[in-house]
N, C-alpha and C positions, 0 to 999 in steps of 0.2 A: 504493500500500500504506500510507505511513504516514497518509494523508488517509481509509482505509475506519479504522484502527485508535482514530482519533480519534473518529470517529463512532460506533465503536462504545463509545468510552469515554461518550459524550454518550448515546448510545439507556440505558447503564446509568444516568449518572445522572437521566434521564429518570424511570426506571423507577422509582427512588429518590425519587423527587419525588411519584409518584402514591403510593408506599405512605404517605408523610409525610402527602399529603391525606387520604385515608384514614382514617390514625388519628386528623386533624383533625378531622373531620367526625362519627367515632366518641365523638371528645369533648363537641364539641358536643353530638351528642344527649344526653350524660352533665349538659352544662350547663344542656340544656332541662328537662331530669327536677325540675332543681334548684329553676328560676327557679318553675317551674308549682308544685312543692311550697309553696315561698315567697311566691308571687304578684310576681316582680318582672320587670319589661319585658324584653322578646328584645334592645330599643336602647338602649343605654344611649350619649349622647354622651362623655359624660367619661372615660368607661372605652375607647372606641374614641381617641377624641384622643389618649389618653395611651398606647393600646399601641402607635400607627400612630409617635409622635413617638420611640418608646424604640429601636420595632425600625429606623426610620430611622437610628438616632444608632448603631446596633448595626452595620447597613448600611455604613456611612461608615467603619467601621473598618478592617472589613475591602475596604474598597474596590470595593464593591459600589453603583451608582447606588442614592440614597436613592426616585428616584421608581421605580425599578422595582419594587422591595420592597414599597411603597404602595400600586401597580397590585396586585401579584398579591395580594397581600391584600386590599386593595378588592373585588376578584374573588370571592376566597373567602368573603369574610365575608357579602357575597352572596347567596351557597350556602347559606351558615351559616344567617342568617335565615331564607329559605324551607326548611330544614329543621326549625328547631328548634318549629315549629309542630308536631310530628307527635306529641312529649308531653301536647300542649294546653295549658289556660292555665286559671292558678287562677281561682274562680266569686267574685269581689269581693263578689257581693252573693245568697249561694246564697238568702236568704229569698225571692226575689224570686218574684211569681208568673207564669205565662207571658208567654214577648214574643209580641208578633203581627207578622208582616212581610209589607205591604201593598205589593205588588210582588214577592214573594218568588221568584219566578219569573223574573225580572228578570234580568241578568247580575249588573249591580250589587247588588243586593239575592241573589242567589243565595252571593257573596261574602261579607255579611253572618250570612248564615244559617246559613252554613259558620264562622263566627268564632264566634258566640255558641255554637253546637253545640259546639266545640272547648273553649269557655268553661263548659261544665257546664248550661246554660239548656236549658230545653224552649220550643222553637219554634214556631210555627204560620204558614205560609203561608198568605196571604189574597190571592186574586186575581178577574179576571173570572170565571171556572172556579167556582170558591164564594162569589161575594158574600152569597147568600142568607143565609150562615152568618157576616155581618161582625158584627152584635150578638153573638150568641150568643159566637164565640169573642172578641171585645172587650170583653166583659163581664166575663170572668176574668182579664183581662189585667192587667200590672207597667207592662207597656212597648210599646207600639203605635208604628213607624216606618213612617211612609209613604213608600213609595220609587216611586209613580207616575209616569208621565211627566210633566213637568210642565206639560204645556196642559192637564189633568185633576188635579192637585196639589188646588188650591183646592178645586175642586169635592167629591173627597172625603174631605176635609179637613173642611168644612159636613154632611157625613154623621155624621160622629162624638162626635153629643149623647150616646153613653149611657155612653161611659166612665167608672171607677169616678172618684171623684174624687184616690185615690192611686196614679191611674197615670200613666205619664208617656207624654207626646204629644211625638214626636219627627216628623221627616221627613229625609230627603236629596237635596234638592232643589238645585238648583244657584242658583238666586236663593233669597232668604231674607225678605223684608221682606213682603212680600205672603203665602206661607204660616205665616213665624210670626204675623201679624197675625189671620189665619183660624184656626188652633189656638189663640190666645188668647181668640178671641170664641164660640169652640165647646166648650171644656173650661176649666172650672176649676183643676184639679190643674196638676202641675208640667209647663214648655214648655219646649223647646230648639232649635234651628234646627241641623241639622249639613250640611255641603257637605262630602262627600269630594272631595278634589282630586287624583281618580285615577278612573282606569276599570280594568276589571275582570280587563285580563290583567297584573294585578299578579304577583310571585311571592310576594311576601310585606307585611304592614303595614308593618314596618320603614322609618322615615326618610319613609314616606308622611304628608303634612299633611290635618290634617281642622282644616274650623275650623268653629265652636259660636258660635251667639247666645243668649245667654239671654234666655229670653223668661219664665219665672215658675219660683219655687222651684230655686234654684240647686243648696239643700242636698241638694233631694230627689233629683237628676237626678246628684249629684257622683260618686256609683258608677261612672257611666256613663261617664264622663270617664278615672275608675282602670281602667279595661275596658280603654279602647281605647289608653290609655297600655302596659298590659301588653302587645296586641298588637304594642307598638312604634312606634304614629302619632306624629305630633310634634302637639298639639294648641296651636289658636290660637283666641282667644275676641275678637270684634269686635262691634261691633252690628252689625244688620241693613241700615241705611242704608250704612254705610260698607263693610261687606260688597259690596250691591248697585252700589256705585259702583268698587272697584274689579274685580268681576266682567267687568264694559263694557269695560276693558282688559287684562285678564286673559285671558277666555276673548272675549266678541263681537266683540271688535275684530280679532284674530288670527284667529277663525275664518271671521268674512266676507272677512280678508284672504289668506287659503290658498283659501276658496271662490273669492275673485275668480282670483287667479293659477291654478287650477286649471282654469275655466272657460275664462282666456285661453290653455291650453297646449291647449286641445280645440279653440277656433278655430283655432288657429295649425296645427293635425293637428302638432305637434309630435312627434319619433321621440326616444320617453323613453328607449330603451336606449342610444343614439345620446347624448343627453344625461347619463346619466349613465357613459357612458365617458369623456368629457370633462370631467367633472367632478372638483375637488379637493374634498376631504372635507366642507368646510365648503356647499360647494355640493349634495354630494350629502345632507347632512345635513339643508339646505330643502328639498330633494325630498322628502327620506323623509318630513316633516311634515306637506307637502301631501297627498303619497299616504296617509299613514296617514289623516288626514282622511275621503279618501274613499274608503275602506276598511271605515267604522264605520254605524252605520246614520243616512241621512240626516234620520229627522225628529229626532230628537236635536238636530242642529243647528242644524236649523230654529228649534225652540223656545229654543232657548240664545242663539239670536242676536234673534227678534221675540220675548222672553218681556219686554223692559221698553222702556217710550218711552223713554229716556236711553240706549240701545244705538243707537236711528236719528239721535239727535242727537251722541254722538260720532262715528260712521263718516262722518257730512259735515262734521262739522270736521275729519275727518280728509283728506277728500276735498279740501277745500280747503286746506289743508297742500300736498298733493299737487299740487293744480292750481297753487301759487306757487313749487312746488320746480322744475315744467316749466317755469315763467316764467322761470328763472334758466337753462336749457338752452338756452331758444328765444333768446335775448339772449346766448347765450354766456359769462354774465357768471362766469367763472373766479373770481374774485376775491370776488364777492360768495357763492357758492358754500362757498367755503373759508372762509368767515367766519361762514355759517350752520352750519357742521358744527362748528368750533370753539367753540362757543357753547354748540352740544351737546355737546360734551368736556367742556367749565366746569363744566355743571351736572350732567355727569351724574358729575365729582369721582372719588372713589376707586370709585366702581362699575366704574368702564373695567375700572380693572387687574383687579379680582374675577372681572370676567365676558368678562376674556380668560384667565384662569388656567381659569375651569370648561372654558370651550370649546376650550382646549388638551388639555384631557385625555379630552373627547367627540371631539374628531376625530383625536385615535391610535386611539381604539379604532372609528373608522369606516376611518378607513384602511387597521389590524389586518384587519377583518372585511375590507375591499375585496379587500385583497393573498389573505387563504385563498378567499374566493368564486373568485379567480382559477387 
């Protein structure tokens, strides 16, 4: 009796908690009304730092774990973000004439299309379906993004002599050096290079990274930049070379390395469910990366991983990394072992501790999910 009368005092304040979200969330949308009136970002960093740090020190007071407080706001604000798109988002640059979006059909470019819509812009999809129709509707064009596969990027990219000369020539391409080079030698007006660093089952921009090359007329393209800041991206502006060079370890290097371990779990007839019962978080956490992998659609990665000759030259330096780390197995050598990994400690400095704090707080919340699946 006294152990049902507890939990029934927990189911109320339960209940108590969801009417709080609630009018959270009611707020929010009152905040979106705001931001979009104003034109100012869903993300704001400074402004989250500083609420996350108050209501922690608020936490502490009353004796309440500061990381739990953290968690469930983290949580929410979440929430917050992919809702507070449903006001829309002020048009930075309403004189603009139409965009075109070349792949708009796309997942990723579907994404897109749905942002600028939400953003006040009149849109046009261009795909294989209406190529016929790529001058015509390119010709009235502001802002033309190519969001093509990219084994076909270049190509029609070389297609797009008739753009006006005040429009801007964008793409999304996941390498950058070889299409901004191709939209510089085919359009005069303003170039930009952008690689979102996300795919498409996003819930919202928010805290999502895009980074930008400029490739010609900074001024004329800088709208574009306040655009996608309002949606909340964090944006990052690099050249194209250096771009394309951390791409190789970024995205080719990881993804032929989840291709490879994925390939070897299909020789192995490995029993994945069987593996991730056994699995602690951090272990199931690899799994999940590999499977989402291959989950996505394969020529994607195809081309993401042969799209540059400097992706086959690091995967065998990488390979031979690998071939002198078994050398130290095969020789038992313990000692020498522990010397190569502390070496990697050294240099990899205060990152360690960073990037055991992020991954501390990804495998609670895999663990979380483990224990409810269960």
């Amino acid at each position: 009796m006294p152990l049902s009368k507890l939990r029934d005092k927990i189911d109320s304040v339960d209940k108590k908690l969801i009417d709080l979200l609630a009018e959270r969330l009611r707020l929010v949308a009152e905040v979106g009304i705001v931001k979009t009136k104003h034109g100012l970002p869903i993300y704001v960093p400074e402004r989250e730092a500083s609420m996350l740090a108050s209501r922690r020190q608020e936490a502490k007071l009353k004796g309440v774990p500061e990381d739990l407080i953290e968690d469930i706001l983290r949580r929410t604000m979440r929430e917050s973000y992919a809702n507070e798109h449903d006001a829309g988002f002020k048009t930075v640059n309403p004189k603009l004439k139409r965009i075109v979006m070349i792949g708009g059909n796309g997942l990723l470019g579907k994404r897109f299309v749905e942002m600028f819509t939400l953003s006040g812009y009149q849109v046009d999809i261009l795909g294989r379906s209406n190529w016929d129709q790529a001058q015509q509707l390119c010709s009235k064009a502001g802002l033309v993004i190519v969001g093509s596969p990219i084994d076909v990027t270049v190509e029609v990219i070389n297609q797009l002599s008739y753009l006006p000369d005040d429009c801007i020539l964008a793409d999304i391409t996941s390498i950058k050096s070889a299409p901004l080079q191709a939209m510089l030698d085919v359009h005069s007006g303003p170039v930009v290079g952008l690689h979102p660093m996300f795919g498409p089952d996003i819930s919202s921009f928010a805290k999502q990274v895009i980074v930008y090359c400029d490739g010609r007329g900074a001024d004329k393209y800088a709208w574009l930049i306040e655009q996608m800041k309002i949606w909340g991206a964090q944006l990052y502006c690099v050249n194209a070379k250096t771009h394309d060079e951390s791409m190789t370890l970024i995205q080719a290097l990881r993804h032929f390395t989840s291709f490879v371990y994925g390939v070897h779990l299909q020789e192995m007839n490995a029993d994945l469910g069987q593996l991730l019962d056994l699995s602690s978080p951090i272990y199931r956490l690899e799994l999940a990366m590999v499977g989402r992998l291959f989950a996505q659609e394969p020529a994607l990665y195809a081309d993401i991983i042969l799209s540059q000759k400097g992706n086959l030259a690091m995967i065998k330096r990488y390979h031979q990394h690998f071939s002198i780390a078994i050398e130290l197995l095969e020789t038992s050598d313990r000692d020498a072992f522990i010397k190569r990994f502390q070496s990697v400690t050294d240099w990899m400095g205060d990152y360690s501790s960073l990037f055991m704090d992020e991954s501390r707080a990804l495998l609670q919340q895999a663990y979380d999910k483990r224990v409810y699946d269960k």
